[in-house]
N, C-alpha and C positions, 0 to 999 in steps of 0.2 A: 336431699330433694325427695320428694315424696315422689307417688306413681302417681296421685293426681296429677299431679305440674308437670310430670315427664305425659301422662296420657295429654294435658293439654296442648302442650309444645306438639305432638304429635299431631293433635287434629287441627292443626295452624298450619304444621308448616311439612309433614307428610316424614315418611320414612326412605332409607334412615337418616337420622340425624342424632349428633353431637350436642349436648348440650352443658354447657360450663359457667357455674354457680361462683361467681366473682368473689361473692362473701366469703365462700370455701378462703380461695386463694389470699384474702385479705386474714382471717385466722390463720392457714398456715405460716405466712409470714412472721405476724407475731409472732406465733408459736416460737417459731425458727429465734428471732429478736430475745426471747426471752429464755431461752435454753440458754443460749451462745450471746452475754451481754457484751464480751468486748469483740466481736465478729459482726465486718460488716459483709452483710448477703451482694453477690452479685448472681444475678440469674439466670442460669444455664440456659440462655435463648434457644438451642436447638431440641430442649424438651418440649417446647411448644412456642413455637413464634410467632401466634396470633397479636397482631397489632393492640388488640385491644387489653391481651394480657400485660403487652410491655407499659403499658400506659396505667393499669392497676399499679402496677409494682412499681413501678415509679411514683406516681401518688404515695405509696405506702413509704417510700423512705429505701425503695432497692437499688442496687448498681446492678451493671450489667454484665457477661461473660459472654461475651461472644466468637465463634471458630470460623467463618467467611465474612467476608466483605459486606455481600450482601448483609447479613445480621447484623452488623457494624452499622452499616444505612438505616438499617429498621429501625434499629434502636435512637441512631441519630435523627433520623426524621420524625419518631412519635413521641416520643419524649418533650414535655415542655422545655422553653429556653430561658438560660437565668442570666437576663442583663448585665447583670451587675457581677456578674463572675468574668475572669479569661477564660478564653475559650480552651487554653492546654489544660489550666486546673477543673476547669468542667469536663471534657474527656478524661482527665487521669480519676476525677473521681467516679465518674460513670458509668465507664466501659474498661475492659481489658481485656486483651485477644490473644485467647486460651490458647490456640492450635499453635503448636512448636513449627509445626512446618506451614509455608507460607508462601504462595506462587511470586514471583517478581512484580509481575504485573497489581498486587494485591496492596504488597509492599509501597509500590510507587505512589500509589492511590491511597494509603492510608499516611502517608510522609508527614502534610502538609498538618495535621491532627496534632502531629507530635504524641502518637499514641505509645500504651504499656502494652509489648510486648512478649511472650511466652518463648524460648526457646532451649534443644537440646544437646546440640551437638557443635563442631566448629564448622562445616558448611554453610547452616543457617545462621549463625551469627556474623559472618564474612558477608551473605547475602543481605543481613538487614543493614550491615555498616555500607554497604556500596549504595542499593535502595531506598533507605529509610532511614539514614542519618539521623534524623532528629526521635526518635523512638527513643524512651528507657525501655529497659529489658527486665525481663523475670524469668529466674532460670528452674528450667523443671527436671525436679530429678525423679530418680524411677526408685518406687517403695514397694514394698508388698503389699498384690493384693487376693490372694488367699480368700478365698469364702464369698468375693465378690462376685455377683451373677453376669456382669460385663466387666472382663480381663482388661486392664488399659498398658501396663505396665512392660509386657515384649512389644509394646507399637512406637512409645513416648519415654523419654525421660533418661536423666544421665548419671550413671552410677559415681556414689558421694566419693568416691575415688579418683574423682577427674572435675567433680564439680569444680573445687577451688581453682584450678587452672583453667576452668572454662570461664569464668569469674575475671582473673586475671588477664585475659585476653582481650577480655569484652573492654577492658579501662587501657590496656595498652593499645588497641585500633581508637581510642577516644569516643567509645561506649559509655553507659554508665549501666551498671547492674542496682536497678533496684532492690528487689528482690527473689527471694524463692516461694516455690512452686512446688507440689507433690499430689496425686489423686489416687485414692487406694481402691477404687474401680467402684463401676456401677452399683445401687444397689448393695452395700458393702453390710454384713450381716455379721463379718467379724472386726467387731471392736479394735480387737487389741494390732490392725492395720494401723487404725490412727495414730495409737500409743508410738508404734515404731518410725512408724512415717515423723511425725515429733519431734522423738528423739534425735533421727536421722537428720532432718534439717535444723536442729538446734545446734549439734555437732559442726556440721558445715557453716552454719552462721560463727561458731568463734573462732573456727581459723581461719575464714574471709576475714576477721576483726585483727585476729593476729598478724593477718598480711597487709596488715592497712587497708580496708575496703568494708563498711558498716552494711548494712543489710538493714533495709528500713520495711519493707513488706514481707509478709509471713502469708500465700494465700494457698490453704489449705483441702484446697478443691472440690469435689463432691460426692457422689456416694453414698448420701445421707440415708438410709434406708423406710421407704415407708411400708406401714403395717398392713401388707395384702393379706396377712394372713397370723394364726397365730402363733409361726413358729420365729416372724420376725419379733425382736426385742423392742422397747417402746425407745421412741429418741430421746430422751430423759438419762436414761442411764448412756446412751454414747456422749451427750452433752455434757455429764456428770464427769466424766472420763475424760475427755478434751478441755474443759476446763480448769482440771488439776492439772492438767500437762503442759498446758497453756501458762498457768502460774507458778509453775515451778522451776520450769524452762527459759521462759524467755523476759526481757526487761520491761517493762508497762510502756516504752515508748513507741516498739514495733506495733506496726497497722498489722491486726490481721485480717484477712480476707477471706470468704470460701465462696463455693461455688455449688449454690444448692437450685437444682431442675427439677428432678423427680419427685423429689419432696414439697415444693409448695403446691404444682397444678395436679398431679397423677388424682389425687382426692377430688378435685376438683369441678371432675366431668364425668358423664354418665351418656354412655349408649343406649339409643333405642332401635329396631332394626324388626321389621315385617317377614312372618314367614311365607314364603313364596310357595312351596314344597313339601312335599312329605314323601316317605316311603319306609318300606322295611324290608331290609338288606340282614340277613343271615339270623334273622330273628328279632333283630334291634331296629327300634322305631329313630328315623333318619327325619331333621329337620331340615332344611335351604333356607338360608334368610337373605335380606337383598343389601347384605352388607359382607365386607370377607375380606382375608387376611392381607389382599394387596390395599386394602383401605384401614377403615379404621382399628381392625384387630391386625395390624401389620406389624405391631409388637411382640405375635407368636414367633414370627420369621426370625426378626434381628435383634428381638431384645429379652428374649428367653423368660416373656414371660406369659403366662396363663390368666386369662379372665373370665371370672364365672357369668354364666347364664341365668338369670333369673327372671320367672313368668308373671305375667299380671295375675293371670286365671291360678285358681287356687285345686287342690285336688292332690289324690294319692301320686307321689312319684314315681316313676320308674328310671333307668340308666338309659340315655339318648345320644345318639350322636347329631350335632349340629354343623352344617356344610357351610362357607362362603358360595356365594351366587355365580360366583364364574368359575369357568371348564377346566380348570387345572385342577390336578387329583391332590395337591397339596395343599390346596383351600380348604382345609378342616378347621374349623375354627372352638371345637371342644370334641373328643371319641365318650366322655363318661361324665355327661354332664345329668342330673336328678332333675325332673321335670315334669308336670303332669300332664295329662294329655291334652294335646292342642289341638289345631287345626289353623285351615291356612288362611293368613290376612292377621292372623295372633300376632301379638308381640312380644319380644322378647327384648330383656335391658339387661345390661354390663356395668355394674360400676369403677370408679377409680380408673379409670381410663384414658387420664386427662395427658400423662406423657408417654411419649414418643407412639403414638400411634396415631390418629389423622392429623398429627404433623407430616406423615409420611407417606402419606395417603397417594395413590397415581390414576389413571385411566384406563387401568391394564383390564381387557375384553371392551374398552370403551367405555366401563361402568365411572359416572361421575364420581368422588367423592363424598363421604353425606355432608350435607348440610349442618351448619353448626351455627350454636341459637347461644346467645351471650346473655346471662339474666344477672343482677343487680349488679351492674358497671358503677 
């Protein structure tokens, strides 16, 4: 997106604001389609669950991943409807509900779906046979995830040493186990997770074979890493990698699945955000913009990660610190960002910003959320 289009978005519709380039999301997809050819995408909805994104990626040819209910609804309500299908093989190809752990109340409510299921341990599979009877299951186990910038693996997942009898249980209460499940964590920058994660569920797929019980879904979670910077590796060679392993490993008739978020939207959107403020604090020239980290930079907080600042106005740089707009001393939203000299009502843009942050967006000092501008839907 140029800085024209971002400066006109601005004088339309004021600061700050969000804005997310559909086309973006509609290439990344490809992308993903054409790396990984026998991988179908289901899309990490809690990277960004703007209605109007679930409704691209559907158009595009996506499923969905979703962890509450709520997102289970989103996706069920924006999604067109396909008459001519049953309504259980339209949910099982559409959705699947990532989160191992699952309230009752969620269970009850998702029953009637006859939805695919995620789970790790024998309390939640007990809880979905009493609840959710009509659910297939997919069972997740816990892989390495090393090098991953969000750890998932001490929260989720059941080590391949217990798997098969969690397997085995699930078909003695009158369950069925679809499949397996593995995520080598957010953001995953070391490859050779997937390689093991692989192997490890390939292992456990043939002794569920050995014990009478086939294993028809392979969905190999997310992770996927995109290129903030230059020390990530380009998704080519992890695809390169996953695809040897993929044919090496397992029979051409397993469905495999993944579950990619970060990677189709994160490209996708670009911040803009007015400086409200200035000052200089120990020598170093201090920015205020009227955006901050309980809003749309709320992925400094939770998702460990860093977004650069960059100026319309052109000029020699110097090292700047830039503030979020509200009174908490942990609203820093960059300490050594290169910037040239501005002044106030300047603006200032972010790219690649498109997941987990004004998805997460709150009210916190009362400051609304920014506003967010959807360009070629």
């Amino acid at each position: 997106m140029t800085t024209k289009q971002l400066q006109a978005v601005v004088q339309r519709h004021g600061t700050p604001v969000v804005v997310i380039d559909h086309e973006v999301i509609r290439q990344n997809y490809a992308s993903f389609c054409r790396h990984l050819p026998k991988v179908q995408a289901y899309y990490a909805v809690k990277a960004n669950p703007a209605p109007e994104i679930v409704r691209t990626l559907y158009k595009a040819g996506a499923s969905f991943d979703v962890a509450s209910l709520p997102e289970f609804l989103l996706v069920h309500k924006n999604i067109e409807r396909l008459p001519a299908r049953k309504r259980q093989d339209f949910i099982w190809d559409k959705i699947i509900y990532a989160n191992p752990i699952k309230p009752q109340e969620t269970l009850k409510a998702l029953d009637q779906y006859k939805p695919l299921l995620t789970y790790d341990n024998p309390e939640e599979l007990h809880k979905i046979k009493r609840y959710a009877p009509h659910a297939g299951l997919v069972l997740r186990l816990r892989v390495p995830n090393t090098g991953s910038v969000v750890e998932l693996s001490s929260k989720f997942g059941c080590d391949t040493g217990e798997a098969v009898d969690l397997i085995l249980e699930a078909f003695r209460i009158g369950l069925v186990v679809e499949g397996l499940s593995f995520h080598v964590g957010s953001q995953c920058t070391n490859f050779d997770n997937f390689v093991q994660a692989l192997n490890m569920a390939a292992a456990v797929i043939r002794e569920a074979a050995s014990r009478g019980h086939e294993i028809k879904i392979l969905d190999i979670g997310g992770g996927f890493p995109v290129h903030y910077d230059t020390h990530v590796k380009p998704f080519h060679l992890l695809a390169r990698k996953i695809n040897a392993e993929i044919e090496r490993l397992f029979t051409p008739g397993i469905e495999i699945l993944a579950e990619p978020g970060r990677f189709l939207v994160a490209t996708a959107a670009t911040s803009v955000a007015r400086i409200i403020g200035k000052a200089v604090r120990d020598g170093k020239t201090c920015y205020y913009i009227d955006d901050s980290v309980y809003h749309t930079f709320s992925g400094i907080v939770f998702d460990h990660c860093q977004y650069h600042l960059k100026a319309f106005k052109k000029g020699v740089t110097e090292m700047c610190t830039v503030f979020g707009q509200t009174c908490d001393g942990m609203d820093t939203i960059a300490q050594s960002e290169q910037l040239p000299p501005l002044d106030i009502d300047d603006l200032l843009y972010s790219e690649d910003i498109g997941a987990y942050s004004n998805a997460s967006s709150t009210w916190f000092n009362g400051f609304p959320p920014a506003k967010v501008v959807h360009m070629n839907q």
